[in-house]
C-alpha positions as MATLAB code, in Angstrom:
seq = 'XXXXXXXXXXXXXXXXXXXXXXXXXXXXXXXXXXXXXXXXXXXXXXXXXXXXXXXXXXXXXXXXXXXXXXXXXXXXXXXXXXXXXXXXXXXXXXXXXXXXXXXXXXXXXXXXXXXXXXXXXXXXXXXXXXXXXXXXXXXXXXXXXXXXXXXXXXXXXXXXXXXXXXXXXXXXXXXXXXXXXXXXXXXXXXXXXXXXXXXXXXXXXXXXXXXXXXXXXXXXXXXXXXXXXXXXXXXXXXXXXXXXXXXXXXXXXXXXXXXXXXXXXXXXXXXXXXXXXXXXXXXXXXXXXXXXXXXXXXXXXXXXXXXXXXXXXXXXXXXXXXXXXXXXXXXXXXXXXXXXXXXXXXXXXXXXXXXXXXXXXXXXXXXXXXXXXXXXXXXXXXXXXXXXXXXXXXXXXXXXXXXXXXXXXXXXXXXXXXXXXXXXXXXXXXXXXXXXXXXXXXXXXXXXXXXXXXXXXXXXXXXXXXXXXXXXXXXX';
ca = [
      -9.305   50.959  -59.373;
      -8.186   49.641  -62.801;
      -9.792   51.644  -65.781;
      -9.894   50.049  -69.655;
     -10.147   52.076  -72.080;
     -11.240   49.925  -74.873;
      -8.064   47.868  -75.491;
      -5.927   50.771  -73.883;
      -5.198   51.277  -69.849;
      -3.857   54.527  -68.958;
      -3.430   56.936  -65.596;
      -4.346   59.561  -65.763;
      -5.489   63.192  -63.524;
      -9.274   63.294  -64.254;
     -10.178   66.542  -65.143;
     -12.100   67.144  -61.681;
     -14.083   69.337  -60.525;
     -13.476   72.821  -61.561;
     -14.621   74.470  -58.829;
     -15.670   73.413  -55.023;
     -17.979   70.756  -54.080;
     -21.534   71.470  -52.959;
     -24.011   69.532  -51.459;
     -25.735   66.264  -53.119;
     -29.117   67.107  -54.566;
     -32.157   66.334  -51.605;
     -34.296   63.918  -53.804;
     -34.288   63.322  -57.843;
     -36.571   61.717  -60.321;
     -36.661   58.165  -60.095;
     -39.175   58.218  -63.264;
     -36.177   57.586  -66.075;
     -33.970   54.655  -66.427;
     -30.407   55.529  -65.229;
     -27.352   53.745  -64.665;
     -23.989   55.326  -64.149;
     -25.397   58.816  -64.621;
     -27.060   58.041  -61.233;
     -23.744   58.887  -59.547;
     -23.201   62.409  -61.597;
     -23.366   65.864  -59.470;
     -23.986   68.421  -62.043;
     -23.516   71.100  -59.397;
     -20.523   70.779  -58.246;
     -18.637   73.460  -59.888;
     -21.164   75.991  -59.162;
     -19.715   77.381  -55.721;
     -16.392   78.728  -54.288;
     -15.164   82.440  -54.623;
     -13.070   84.138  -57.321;
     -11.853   81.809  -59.716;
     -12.076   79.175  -57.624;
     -15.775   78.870  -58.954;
     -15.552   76.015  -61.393;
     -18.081   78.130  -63.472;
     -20.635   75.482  -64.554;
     -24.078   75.277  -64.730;
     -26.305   72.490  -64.117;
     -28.687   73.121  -66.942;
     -29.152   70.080  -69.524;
     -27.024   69.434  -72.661;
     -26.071   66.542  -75.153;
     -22.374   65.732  -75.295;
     -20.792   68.122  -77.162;
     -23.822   70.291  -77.574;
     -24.136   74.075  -78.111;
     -28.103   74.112  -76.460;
     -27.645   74.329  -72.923;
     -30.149   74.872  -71.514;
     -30.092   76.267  -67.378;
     -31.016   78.632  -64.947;
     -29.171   81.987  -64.634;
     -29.182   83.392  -61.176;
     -29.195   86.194  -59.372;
     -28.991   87.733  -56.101;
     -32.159   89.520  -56.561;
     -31.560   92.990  -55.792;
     -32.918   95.484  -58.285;
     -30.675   95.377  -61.279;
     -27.363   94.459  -59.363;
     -25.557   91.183  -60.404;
     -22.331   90.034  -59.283;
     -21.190   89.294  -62.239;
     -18.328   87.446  -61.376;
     -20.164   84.898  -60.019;
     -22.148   84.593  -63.157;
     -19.788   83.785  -65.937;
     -21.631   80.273  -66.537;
     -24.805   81.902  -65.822;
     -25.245   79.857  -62.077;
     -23.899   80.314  -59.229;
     -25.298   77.932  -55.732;
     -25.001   80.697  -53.179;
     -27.758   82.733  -55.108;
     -31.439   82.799  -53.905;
     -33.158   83.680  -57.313;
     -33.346   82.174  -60.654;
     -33.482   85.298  -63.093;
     -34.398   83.165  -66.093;
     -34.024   79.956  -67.828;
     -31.517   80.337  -71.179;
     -30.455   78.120  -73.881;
     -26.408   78.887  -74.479;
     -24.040   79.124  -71.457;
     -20.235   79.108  -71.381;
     -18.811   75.885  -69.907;
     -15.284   76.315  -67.319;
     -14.368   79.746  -68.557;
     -12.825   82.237  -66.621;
     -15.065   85.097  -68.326;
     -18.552   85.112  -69.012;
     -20.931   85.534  -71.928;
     -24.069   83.871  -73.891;
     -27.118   83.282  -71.567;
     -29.243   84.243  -74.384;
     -33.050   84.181  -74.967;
     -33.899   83.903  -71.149;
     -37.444   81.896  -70.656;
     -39.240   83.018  -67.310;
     -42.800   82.552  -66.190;
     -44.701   85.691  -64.547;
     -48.019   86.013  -62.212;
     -48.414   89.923  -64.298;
     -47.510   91.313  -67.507;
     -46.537   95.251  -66.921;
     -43.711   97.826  -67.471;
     -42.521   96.617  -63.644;
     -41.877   93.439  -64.109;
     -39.530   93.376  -67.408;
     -37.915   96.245  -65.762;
     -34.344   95.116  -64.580;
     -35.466   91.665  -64.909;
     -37.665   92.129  -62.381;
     -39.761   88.712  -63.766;
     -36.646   86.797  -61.293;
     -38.270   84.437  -58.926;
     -36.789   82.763  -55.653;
     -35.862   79.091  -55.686;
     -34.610   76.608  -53.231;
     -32.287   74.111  -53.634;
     -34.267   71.402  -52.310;
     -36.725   71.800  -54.945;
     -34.121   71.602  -57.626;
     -33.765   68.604  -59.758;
     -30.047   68.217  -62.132;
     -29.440   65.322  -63.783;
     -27.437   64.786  -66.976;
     -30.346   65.739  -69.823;
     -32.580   67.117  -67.167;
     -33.232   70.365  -65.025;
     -36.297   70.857  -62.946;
     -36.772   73.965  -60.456;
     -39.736   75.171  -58.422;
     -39.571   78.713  -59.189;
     -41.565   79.513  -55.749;
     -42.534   83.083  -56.591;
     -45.016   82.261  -59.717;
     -45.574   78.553  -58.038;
     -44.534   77.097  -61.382;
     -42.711   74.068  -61.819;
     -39.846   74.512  -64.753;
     -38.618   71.616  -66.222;
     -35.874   71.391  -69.336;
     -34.190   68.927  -71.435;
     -32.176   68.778  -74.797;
     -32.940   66.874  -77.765;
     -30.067   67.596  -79.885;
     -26.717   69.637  -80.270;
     -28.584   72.728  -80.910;
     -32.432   71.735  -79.298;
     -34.264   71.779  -76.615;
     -37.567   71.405  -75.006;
     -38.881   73.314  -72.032;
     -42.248   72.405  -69.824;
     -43.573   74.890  -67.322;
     -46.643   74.113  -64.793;
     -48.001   77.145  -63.359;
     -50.222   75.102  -60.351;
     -52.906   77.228  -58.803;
     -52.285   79.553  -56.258;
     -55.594   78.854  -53.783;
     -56.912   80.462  -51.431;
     -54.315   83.428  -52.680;
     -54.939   84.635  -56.337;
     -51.404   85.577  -58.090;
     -53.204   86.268  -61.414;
     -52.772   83.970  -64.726;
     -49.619   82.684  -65.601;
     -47.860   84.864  -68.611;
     -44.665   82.688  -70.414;
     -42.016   85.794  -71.582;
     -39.502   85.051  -73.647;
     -36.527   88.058  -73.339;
     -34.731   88.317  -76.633;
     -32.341   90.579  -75.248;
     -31.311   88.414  -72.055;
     -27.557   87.930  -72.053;
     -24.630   88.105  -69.859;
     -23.323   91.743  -68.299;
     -19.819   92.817  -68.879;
     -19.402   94.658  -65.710;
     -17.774   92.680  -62.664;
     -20.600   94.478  -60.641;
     -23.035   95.192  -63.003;
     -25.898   97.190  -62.764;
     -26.311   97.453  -66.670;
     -29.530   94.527  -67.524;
     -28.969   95.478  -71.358;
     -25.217   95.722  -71.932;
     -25.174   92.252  -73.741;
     -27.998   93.233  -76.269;
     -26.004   95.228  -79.100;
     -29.150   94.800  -81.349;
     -31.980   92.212  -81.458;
     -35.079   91.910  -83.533;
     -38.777   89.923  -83.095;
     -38.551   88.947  -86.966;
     -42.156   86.534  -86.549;
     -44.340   85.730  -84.169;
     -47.050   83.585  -85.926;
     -49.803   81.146  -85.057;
     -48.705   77.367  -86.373;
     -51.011   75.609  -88.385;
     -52.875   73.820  -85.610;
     -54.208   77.050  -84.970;
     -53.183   76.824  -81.380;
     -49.224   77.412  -80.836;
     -47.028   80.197  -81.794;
     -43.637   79.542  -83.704;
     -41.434   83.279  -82.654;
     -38.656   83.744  -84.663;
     -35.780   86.356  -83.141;
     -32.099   87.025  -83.374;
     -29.873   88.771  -81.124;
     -26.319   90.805  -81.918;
     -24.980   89.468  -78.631;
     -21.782   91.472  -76.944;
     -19.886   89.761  -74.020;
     -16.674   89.189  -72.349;
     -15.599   86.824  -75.141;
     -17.803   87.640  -78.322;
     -16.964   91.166  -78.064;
     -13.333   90.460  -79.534;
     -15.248   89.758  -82.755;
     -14.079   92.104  -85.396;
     -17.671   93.229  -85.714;
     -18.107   93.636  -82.020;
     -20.163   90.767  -81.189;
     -22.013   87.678  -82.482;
     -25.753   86.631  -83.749;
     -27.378   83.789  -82.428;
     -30.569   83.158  -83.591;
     -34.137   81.556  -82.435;
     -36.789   79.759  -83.486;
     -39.514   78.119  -81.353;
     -43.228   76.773  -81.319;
     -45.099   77.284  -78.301;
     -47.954   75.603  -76.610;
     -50.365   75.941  -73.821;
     -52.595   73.384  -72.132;
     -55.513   73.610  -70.083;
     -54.496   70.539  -67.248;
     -57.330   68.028  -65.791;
     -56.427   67.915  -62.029;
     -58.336   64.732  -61.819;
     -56.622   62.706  -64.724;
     -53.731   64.587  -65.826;
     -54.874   64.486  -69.383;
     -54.158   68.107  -71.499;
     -56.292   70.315  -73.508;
     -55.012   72.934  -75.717;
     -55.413   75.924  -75.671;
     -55.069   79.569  -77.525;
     -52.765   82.019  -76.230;
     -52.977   85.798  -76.438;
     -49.238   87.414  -77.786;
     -47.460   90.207  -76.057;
     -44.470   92.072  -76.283;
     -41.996   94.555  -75.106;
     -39.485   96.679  -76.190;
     -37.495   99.281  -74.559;
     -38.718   98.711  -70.843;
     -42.001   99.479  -72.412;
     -44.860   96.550  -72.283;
     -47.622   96.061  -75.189;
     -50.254   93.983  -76.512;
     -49.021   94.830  -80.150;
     -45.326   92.709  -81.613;
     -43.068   95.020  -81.670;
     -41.432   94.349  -85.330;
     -38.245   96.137  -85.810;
     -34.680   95.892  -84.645;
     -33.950   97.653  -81.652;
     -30.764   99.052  -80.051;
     -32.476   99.461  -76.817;
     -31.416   96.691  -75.243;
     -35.196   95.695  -74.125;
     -36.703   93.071  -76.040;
     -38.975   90.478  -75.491;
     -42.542   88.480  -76.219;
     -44.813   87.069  -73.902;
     -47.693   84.441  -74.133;
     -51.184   83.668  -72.019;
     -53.721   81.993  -72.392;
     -56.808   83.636  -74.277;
     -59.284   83.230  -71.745;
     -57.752   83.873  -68.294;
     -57.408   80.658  -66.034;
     -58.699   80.807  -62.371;
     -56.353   80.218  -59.235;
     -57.652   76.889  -58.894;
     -56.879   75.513  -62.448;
     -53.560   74.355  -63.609;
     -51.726   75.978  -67.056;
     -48.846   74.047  -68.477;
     -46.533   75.657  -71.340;
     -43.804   74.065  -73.433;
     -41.765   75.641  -75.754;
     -39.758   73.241  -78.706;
     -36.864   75.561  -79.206;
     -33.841   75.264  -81.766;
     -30.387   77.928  -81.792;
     -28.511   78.564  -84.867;
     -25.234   80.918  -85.486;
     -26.193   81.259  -88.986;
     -29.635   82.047  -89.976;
     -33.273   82.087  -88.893;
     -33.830   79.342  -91.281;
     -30.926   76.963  -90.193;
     -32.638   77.709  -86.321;
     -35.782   76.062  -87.742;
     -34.079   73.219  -89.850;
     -32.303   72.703  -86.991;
     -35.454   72.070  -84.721;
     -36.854   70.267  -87.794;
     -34.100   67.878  -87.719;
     -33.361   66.996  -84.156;
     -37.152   67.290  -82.379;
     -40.072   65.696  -83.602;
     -43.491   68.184  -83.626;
     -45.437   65.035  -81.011;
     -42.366   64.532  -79.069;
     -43.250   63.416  -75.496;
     -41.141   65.312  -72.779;
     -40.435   62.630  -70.762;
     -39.182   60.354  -73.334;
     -37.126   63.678  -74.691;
     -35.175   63.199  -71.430;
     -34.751   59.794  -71.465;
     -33.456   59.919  -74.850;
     -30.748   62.751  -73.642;
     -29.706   60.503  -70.643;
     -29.472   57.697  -72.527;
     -26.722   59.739  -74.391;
     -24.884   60.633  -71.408;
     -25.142   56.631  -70.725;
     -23.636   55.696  -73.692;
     -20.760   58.335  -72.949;
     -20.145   56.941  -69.640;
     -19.452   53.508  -71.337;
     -16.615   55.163  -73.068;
     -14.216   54.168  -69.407;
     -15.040   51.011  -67.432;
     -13.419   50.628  -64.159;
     -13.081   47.859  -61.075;
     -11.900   47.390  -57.966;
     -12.190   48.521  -54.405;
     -12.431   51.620  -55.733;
     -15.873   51.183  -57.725;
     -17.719   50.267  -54.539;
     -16.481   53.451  -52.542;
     -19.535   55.778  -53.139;
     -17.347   59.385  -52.843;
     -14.799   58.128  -55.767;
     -17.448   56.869  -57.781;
     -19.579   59.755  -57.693;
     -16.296   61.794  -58.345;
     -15.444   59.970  -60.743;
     -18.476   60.104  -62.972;
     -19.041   63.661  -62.693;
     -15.673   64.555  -64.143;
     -16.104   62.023  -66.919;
     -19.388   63.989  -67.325;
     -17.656   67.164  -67.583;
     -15.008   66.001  -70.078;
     -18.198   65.813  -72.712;
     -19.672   68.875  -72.373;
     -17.162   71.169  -73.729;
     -15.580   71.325  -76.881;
     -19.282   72.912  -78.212;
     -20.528   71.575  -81.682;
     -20.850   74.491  -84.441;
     -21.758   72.532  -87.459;
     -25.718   72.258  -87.263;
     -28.107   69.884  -88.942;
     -27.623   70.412  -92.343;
     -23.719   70.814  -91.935;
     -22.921   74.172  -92.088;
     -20.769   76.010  -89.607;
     -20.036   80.264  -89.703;
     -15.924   80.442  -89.898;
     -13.793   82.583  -88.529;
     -13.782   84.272  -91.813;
     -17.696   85.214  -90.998;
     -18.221   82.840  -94.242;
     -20.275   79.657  -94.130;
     -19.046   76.685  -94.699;
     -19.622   72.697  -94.786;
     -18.311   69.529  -93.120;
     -18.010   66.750  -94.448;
     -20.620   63.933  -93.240;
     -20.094   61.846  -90.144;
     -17.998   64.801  -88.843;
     -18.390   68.177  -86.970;
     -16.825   71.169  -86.881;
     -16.153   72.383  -82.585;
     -15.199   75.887  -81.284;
     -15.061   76.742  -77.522;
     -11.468   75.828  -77.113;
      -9.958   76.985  -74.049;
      -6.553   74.933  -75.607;
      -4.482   76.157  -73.028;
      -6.246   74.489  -70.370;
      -7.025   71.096  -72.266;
      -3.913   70.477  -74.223;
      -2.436   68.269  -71.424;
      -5.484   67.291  -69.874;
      -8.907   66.807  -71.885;
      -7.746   66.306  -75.626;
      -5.394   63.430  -75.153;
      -7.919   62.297  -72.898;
     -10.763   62.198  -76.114;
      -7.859   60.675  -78.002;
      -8.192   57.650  -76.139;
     -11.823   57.325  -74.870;
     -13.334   59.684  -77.985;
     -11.228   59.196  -80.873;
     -13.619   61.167  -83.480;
     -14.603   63.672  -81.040;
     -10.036   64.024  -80.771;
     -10.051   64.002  -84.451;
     -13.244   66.935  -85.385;
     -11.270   69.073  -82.500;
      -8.017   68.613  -84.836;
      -9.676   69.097  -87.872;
     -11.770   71.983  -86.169;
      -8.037   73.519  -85.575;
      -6.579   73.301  -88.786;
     -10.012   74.512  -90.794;
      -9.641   77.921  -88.351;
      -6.139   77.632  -89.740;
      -7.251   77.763  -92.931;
      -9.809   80.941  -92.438;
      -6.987   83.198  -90.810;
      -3.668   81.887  -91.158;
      -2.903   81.526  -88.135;
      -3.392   78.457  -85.447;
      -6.133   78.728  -82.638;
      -5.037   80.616  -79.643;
      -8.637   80.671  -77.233;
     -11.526   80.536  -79.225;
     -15.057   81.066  -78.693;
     -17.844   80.260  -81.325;
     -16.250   82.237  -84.841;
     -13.978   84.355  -82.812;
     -10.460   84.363  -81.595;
     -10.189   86.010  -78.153;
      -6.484   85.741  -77.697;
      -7.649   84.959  -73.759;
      -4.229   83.851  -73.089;
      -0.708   83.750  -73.612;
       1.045   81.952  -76.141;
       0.026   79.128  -78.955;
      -0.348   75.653  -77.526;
      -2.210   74.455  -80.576;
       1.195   73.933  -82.232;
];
């Protein structure tokens, strides 16, 4: 196999895959236009034992993005979680899907993120945001993962949850609830946990240890009259953040919500109004609960006003944008990188086409190209050299420094974090040299700005804080 990159040939040890191998997905979409994404495995990574788990997760993200948005599993037993096996929030050998988040650590041996978890529910009661008792079983052969696209029966609720990305800190979720006839499960209910995040135990029976502090700050009908936008931050605490000199990190939330009333017959949606809920402190109410909370319990749910029968069909979506700044910069974000009509599927096309035009970046022939197992290897570690480093800077330029100030890059660049440097010194970054040269240069630049804030080069670190994971300074 001969591989050009650009005007340069090189040989190189693809960075493969980071954990063991599981089993090709049973059927995928054939609805989007694909080309050498067809031949990525986005879970593979997902199983082994120990830290021989590559610790990925199949959930959809732009290159380089900070929304990623995946399932988090679980094994489903009251409040126990492995943790171990959760570090990127997935793990294959599960049998439930706790929730559906938008950050997740890419490839590290420790876990953390896995905030604002998305799940839909047949009830709304103290029960079933107890423990994260909302979990529903899944099976693999009703699981969809494609670069820019996740799609899951979650069999419990009989809802069909689908997710893409729009941007480097956006993303767009779409959840069917189908009816459950003869059987009546009860109306659909969207929740939205503010407090979902990852558990610092190895075996971890503590739900709320990521939440340090988190706060509903809006929940307000949009001006159609019809959708919600919800507003929230969280003070989140995990293996990594919780080096921070403060003890943690914020990420905030904004998102706009919808429900539509679904014609069986013709497919064509109606909108309509939703009723708000909320919870705090393993406690559910009809009423927003409005202040910051310590409790570790925090969350809003959604349904539609008049309750739907078990033979009609309720679809949600949810336009969602992340920020490490602000509230505001959550909704600028959203503002700048998702249009209010955006159509889902062409949201996913757009995010595949991205991963297309990454996949352009190596072109190979040969024998090699037509034998199916190297290709398919092949493509899924180029696919995994573009998901980490994890873009900071948002829309409007500003990134939070290490120095907890904000600050600006300059235009046409972007400031990265994430930077396991001991792992990609010799394997990943001259690799972007070559087949990413700006991405190679912002991950330089990225280095000597943290420089900059402490005096000191980068040693492992994750979002505005330096972990000192490992030994010694590679950056040098």
């Amino acid at each position: 196999m001969v591989f050009s990159y650009k005007s340069a040939a090189i040989g190189f040890v693809v960075l493969l895959f980071l954990g063991s191998t599981v089993s090709a997905m049973s059927f995928h979409s054939t609805a989007w236009s694909r080309n050498r994404t067809e031949y990525v495995e986005t879970r593979v990574g997902s199983g082994g034992a120990g830290w021989g788990i590559g610790m990925l997760n199949p959930g959809s993200q732009v290159p380089f993005g900070a929304m990623r948005l995946g399932p988090d599993t679980s094994v489903g037993t009251g409040p126990y979680q492995l943790s171990f096996d959760q570090f990127s929030g997935y793990y294959y050998f599960n049998d439930f899907i706790e929730c559906l988040s938008h950050t997740h650590v890419v490839g590290a041996g420790e876990g953390d993120f896995q905030n604002f978890g998305v799940m839909v529910t047949r009830t709304f009661n103290d029960n079933i945001i107890q423990n994260r008792n909302y979990r529903s079983h899944y099976s693999h052969q009703q699981e969809v993962a494609l670069p820019g696209y996740y799609a899951v029966n979650l069999l419990t609720p009989n809802v069909f949850a689908e997710l893409t990305t729009t941007g480097t800190h956006t993303g767009l979720h779409r959840y069917t609830a189908r009816p459950t006839y003869p059987e009546d499960l009860g109306q659909s209910y969207l929740l939205i946990d503010v407090c979902h995040g990852f558990g610092l135990a190895i075996f971890d029976t503590d739900t709320k240890s990521a939440c340090i502090r988190a706060q509903v700050v809006n929940v307000s009908l949009s001006n159609d009259g019809l959708s919600y936008e919800l507003d929230a931050w969280i003070f989140n605490k995990g293996s990594f953040s919780q080096s921070s000199n403060r003890g943690g990190i914020y990420i905030y939330y904004h998102a706009v919500i919808s429900a539509f009333a679904v014609d069986e017959s013709t497919g064509g949606l109606s909108p309509i109004p939703l009723t708000v809920y909320s919870w705090e402190n393993d406690t559910a109410s009809g009423a927003w609960y409005r202040n910051a909370t310590t409790s570790g319990s925090l969350g809003v749910g959604f349904a539609p006003q008049t309750p739907r029968t078990n033979i009609e069909t309720t679809q949600y979506t949810i336009r969602a944008g992340i920020s490490f700044i602000s509230n505001a910069n959550a909704r600028l974000n959203l503002q700048a990188q998702q249009t209010k009509d955006i159509a889902f599927d062409n949201a996913v096309q757009s995010a595949i086409n991205e991963w297309e035009d990454h996949h352009q970046s190596i072109r190979y022939s040969g024998g090699a190209a037509n034998n199916d197992i190297r290709v398919r290897s092949f493509e899924t570690a180029l696919y995994n050299v573009a998901r980490p480093p994890t873009t900071y800077s948002e829309a409007n330029g500003e990134y939070l420094g290490e120095d907890w100030n904000v600050h600006n890059v300059e235009a046409g660049t972007r400031y990265v974090s994430d930077l396991t440097i001991w792992d990609i010194y010799r394997s990943q970054a001259p690799l972007l040299a070559f087949i990413k040269p700006t991405i190679a240069r912002d991950l330089i630049n990225s280095m000597l700005e943290m420089y900059k804030e402490t005096g000191a080069l980068p040693v492992w670190v994750f979002a505005n804080v330096e972990t000192y994971c490992m030994v010694g300074v590679v950056s040098r």
